[in-house]
C-alpha positions in Angstrom: 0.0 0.0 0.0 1.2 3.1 -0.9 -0.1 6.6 0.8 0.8 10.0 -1.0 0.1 13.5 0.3 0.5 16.4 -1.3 1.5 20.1 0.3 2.6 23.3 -1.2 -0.1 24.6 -2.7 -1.7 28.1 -1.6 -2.7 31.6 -3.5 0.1 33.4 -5.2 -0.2 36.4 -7.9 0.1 35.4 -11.6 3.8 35.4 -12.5 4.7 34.2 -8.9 6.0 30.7 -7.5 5.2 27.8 -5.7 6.6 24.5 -4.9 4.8 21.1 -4.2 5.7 18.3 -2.5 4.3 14.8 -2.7 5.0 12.4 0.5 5.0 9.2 0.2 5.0 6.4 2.8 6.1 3.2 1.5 9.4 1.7 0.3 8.0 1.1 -3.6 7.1 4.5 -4.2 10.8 5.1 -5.2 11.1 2.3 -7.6 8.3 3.7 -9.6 7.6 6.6 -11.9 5.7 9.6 -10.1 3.4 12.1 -12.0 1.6 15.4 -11.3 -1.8 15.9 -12.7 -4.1 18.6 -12.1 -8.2 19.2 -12.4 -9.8 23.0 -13.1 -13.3 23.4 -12.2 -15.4 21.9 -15.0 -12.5 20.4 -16.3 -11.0 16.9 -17.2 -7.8 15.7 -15.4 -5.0 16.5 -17.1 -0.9 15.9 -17.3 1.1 18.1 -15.9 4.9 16.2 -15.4 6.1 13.3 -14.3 9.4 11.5 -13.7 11.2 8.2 -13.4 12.2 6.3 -10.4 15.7 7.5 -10.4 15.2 10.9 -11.6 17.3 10.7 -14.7 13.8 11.0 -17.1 11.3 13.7 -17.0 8.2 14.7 -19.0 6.2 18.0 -19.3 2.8 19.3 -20.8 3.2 21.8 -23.3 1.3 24.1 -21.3 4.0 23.9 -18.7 6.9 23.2 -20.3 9.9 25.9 -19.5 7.7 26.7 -16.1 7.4 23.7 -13.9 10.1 21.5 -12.9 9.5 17.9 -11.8 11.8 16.0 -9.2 12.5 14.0 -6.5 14.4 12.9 -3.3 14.2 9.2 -2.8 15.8 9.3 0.4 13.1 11.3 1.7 10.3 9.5 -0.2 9.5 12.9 -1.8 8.8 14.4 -5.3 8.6 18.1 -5.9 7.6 20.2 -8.4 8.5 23.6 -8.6 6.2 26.2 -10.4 7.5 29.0 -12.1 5.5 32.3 -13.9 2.2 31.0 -12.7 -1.0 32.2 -14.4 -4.4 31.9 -13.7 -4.7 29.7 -16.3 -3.0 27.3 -13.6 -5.1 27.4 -11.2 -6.1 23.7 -10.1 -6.3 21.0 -7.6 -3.0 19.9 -7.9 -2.2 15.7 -7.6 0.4 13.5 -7.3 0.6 9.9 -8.3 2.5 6.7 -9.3 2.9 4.5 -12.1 3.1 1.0 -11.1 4.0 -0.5 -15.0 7.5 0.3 -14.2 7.8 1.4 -18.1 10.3 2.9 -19.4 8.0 5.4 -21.3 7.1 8.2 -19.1 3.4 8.3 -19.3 0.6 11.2 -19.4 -2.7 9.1 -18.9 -4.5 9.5 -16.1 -5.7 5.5 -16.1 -1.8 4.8 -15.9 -1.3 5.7 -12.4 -3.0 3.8 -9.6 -2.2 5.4 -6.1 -3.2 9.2 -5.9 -2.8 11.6 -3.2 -6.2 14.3 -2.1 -4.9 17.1 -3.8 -3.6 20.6 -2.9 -5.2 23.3 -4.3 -3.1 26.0 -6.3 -4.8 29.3 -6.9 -3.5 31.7 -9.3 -5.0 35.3 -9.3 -5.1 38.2 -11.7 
């Protein structure tokens, strides 16, 4: 079983910063591939980054590529991601969660991941 909780999230003025963090408990979180996603209001879930187990691979969205960075500290069970020239277009309940496939493709569906965290809310104002 593995139990992730996100942190980090918060208000901040568009072209500010934030930085989340994603806890997990559980040796086998670090073996595996961790994403971000994130849900709008009225929105579908959607990708945001994710990264392999050791770090070495990363993946962006478009939308945040050149923003957000993805990473992660495996002694501390922890992956971060760092948020950069945030618009209100970011705003978002903010997740984090793992791919158990242990593929070597990075992946950006939702359906991929099994464990998921509740969510911090980021809130970007104009």
């Amino acid at each position: 079983q593995v139990q992730l909780v996100e942190s980090g999230g918060g208000l901040v003025q568009a072209g500010g910063s934030l930085r989340l963090s994603c806890a997990a408990s559980g040796r086998t979180f670090n073996d595996y591939t961790a994403g971000w996603f994130r849900q709008a209001p009225r929105k579908e879930r959607e990708f945001v980054a994710a990264i392999s187990w050791s770090g070495g691979s990363t993946r962006y969205a478009d939308s945040v590529k050149g923003r957000f960075t993805i990473s992660r500290d495996n002694a501390k069970n922890t992956v971060y991601l760092q948020m950069n020239s945030l618009t209100p277009e970011d705003t978002a309940v903010y997740y984090c969660a793992r791919d158990p496939s242990q593929s070597r493709v990075l992946r950006s569906t939702s359906w991929s991941y099994d464990y998921w965290g509740q969510g911090t809310q980021v809130t970007v104002s104009s």
